[in-house]
VONU-211208 format. One record per residue: residue in one letter; x, y, z of N, C-alpha, C in turn. Coordinates in steps of 0.2 Angstrom, whole numbers, plus 5000, padded with zeros to 4 digits. Example, Ala and Ser with C-alpha at 12.3 -4.5 7.8 and 13.67 -1.06 7.14 Angstrom:
2
res A&n.px 5066&n.py 4972&n.pz 5039&ca.px 5062&ca.py 4978&ca.pz 5039&c.px 5066&c.py 4984&c.pz 5039
res S&n.px 5064&n.py 4989&n.pz 5035&ca.px 5068&ca.py 4995&ca.pz 5036&c.px 5064&c.py 5000&c.pz 5039
//
This chain:
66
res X&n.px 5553&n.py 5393&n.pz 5491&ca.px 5553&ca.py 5400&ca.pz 5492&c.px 5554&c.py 5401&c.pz 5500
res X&n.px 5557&n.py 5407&n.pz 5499&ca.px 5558&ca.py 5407&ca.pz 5507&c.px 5555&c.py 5411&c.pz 5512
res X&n.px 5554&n.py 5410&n.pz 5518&ca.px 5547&ca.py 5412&ca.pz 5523&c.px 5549&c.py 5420&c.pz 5520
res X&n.px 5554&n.py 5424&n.pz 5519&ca.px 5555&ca.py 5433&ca.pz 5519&c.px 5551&c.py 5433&c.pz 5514
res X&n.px 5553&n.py 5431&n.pz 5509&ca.px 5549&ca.py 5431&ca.pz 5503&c.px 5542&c.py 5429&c.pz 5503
res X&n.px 5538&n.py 5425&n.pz 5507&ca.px 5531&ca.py 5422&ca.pz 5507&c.px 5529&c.py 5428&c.pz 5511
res X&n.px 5532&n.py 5432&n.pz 5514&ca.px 5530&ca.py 5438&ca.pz 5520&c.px 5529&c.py 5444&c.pz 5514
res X&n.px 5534&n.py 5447&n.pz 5512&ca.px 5534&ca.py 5451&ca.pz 5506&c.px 5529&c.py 5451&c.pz 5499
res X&n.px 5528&n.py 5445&n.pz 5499&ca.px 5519&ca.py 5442&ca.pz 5494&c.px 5515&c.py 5445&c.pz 5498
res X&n.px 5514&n.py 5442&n.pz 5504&ca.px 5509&ca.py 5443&ca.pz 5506&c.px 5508&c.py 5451&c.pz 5508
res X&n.px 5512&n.py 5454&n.pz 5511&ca.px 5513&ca.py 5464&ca.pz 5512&c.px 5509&c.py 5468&c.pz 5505
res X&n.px 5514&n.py 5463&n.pz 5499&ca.px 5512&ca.py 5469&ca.pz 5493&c.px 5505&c.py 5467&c.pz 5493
res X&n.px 5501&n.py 5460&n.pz 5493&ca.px 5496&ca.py 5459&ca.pz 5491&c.px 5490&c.py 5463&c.pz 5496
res X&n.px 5492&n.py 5464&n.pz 5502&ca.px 5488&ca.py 5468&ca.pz 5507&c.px 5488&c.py 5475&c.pz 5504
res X&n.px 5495&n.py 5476&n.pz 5503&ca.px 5494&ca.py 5484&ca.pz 5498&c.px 5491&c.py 5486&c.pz 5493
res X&n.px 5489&n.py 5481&n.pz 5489&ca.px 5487&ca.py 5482&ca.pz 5483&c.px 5478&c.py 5479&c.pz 5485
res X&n.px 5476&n.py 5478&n.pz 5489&ca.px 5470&ca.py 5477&ca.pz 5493&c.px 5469&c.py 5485&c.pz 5497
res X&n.px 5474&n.py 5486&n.pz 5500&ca.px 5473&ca.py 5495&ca.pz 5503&c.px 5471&c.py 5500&c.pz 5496
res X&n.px 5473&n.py 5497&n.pz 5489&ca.px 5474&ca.py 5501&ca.pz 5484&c.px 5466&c.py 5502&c.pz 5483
res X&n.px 5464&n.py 5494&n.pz 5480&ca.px 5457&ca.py 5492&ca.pz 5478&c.px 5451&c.py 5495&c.pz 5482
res X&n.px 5454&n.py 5497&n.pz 5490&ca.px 5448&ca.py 5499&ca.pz 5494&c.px 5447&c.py 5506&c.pz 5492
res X&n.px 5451&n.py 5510&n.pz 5492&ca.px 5454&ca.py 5519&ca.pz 5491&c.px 5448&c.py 5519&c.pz 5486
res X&n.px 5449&n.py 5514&n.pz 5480&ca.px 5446&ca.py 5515&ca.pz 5471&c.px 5441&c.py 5513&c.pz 5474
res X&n.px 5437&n.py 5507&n.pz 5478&ca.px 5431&ca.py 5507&ca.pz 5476&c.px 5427&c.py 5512&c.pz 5483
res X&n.px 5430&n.py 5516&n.pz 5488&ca.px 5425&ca.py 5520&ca.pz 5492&c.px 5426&c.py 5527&c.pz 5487
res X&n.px 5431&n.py 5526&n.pz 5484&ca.px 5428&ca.py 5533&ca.pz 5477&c.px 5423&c.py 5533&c.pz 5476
res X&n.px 5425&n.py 5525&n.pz 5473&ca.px 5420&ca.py 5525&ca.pz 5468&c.px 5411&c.py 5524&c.pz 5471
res X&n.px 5410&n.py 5519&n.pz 5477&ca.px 5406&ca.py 5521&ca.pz 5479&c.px 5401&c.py 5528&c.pz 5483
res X&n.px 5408&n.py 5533&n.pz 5485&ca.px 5404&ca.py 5538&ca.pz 5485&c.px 5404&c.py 5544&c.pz 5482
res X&n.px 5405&n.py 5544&n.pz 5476&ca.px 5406&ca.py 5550&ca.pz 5470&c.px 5403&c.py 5547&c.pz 5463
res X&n.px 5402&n.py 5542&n.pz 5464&ca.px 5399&ca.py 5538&ca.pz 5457&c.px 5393&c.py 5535&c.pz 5457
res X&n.px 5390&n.py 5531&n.pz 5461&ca.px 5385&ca.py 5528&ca.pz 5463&c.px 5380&c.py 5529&c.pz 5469
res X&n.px 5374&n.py 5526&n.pz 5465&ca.px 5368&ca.py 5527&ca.pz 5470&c.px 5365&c.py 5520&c.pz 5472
res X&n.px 5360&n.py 5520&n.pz 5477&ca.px 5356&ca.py 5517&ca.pz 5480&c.px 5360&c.py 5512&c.pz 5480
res X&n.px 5358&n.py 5504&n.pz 5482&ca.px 5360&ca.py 5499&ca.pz 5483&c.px 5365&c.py 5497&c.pz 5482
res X&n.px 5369&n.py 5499&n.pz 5475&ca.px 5375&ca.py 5497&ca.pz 5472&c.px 5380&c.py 5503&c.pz 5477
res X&n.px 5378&n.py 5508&n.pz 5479&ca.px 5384&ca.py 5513&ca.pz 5481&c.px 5384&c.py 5506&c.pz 5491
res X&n.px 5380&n.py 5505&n.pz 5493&ca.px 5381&ca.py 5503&ca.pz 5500&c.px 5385&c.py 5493&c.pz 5499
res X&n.px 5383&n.py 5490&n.pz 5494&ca.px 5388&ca.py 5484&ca.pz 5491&c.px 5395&c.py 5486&c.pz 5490
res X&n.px 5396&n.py 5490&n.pz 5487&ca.px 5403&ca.py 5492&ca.pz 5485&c.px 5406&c.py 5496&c.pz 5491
res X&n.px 5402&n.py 5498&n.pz 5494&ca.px 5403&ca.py 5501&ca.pz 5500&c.px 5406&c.py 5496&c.pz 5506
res X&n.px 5402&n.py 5492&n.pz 5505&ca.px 5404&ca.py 5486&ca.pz 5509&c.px 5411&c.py 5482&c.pz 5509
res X&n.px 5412&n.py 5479&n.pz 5501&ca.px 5417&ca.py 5478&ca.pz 5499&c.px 5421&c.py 5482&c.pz 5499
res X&n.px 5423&n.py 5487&n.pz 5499&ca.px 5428&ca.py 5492&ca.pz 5501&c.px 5431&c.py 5493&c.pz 5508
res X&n.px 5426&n.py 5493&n.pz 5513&ca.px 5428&ca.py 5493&ca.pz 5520&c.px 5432&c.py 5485&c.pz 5521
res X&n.px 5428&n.py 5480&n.pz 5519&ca.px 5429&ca.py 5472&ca.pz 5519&c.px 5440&c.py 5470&c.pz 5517
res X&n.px 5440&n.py 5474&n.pz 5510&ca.px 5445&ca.py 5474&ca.pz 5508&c.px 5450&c.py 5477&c.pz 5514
res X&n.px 5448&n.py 5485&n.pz 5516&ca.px 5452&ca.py 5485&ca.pz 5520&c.px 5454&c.py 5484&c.pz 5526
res X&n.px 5449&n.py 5480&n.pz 5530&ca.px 5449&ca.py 5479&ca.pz 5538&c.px 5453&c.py 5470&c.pz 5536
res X&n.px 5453&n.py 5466&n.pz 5528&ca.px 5457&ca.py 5462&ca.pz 5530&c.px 5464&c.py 5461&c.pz 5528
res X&n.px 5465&n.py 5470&n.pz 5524&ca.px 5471&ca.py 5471&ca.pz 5522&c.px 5476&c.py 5473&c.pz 5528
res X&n.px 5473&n.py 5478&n.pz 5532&ca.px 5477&ca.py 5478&ca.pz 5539&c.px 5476&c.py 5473&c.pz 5543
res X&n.px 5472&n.py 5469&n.pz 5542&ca.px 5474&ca.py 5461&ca.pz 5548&c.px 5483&c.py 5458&c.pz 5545
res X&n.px 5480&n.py 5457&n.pz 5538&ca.px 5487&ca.py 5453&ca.pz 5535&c.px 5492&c.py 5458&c.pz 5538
res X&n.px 5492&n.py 5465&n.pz 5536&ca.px 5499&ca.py 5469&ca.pz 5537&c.px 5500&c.py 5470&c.pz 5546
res X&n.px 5495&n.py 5468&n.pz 5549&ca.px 5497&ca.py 5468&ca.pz 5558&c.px 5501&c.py 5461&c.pz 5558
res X&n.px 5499&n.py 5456&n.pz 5554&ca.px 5502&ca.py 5448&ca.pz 5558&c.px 5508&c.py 5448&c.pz 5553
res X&n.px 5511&n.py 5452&n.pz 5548&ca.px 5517&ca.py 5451&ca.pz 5543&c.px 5520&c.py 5457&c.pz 5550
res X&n.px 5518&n.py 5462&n.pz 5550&ca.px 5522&ca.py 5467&ca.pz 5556&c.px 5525&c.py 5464&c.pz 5563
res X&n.px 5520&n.py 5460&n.pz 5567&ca.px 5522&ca.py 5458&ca.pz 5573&c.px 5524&c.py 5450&c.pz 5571
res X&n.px 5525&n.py 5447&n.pz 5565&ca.px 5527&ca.py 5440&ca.pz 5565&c.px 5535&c.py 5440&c.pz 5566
res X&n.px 5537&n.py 5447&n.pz 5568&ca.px 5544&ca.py 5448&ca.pz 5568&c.px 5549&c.py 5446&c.pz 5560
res X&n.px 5557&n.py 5447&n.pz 5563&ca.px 5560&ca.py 5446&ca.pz 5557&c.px 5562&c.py 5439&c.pz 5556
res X&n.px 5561&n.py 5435&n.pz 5551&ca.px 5566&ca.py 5431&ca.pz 5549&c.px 5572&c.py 5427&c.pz 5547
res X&n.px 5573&n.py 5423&n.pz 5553&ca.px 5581&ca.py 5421&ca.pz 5552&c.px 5583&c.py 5413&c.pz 5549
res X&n.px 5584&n.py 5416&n.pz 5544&ca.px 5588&ca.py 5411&ca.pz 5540&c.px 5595&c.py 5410&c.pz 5537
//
């Protein structure tokens, strides 16, 4: 595979981790109480502070020349 490509997995998989955070701070704050809402709450932020690390070091790892 080639690095454009191993760049491109990794973008959509940060997107699809931005997604999973949106669904669980919903879900965290319109569905859930006590304990369970502050866990999922956690998980939701966790998802996405390391969704946008991956999408800053695929942004600034520059373009690829092959």
């Amino acid at each position: 595979m080639s690095t454009g490509l191993i760049k491109m997995w990794f973008a959509l998989g940060s997107m699809g981790l931005m997604f999973l955070a949106v669904i669980t701070i919903m879900l965290s704050r319109y569905k859930l109480k006590g304990v369970f809402k502050w866990i999922t709450a956690f998980v939701a932020y966790s998802f996405m502070i390391i969704a946008g690390i991956v999408i800053v070091f695929v942004v600034f790892s520059g373009p690829v020349n092959e």
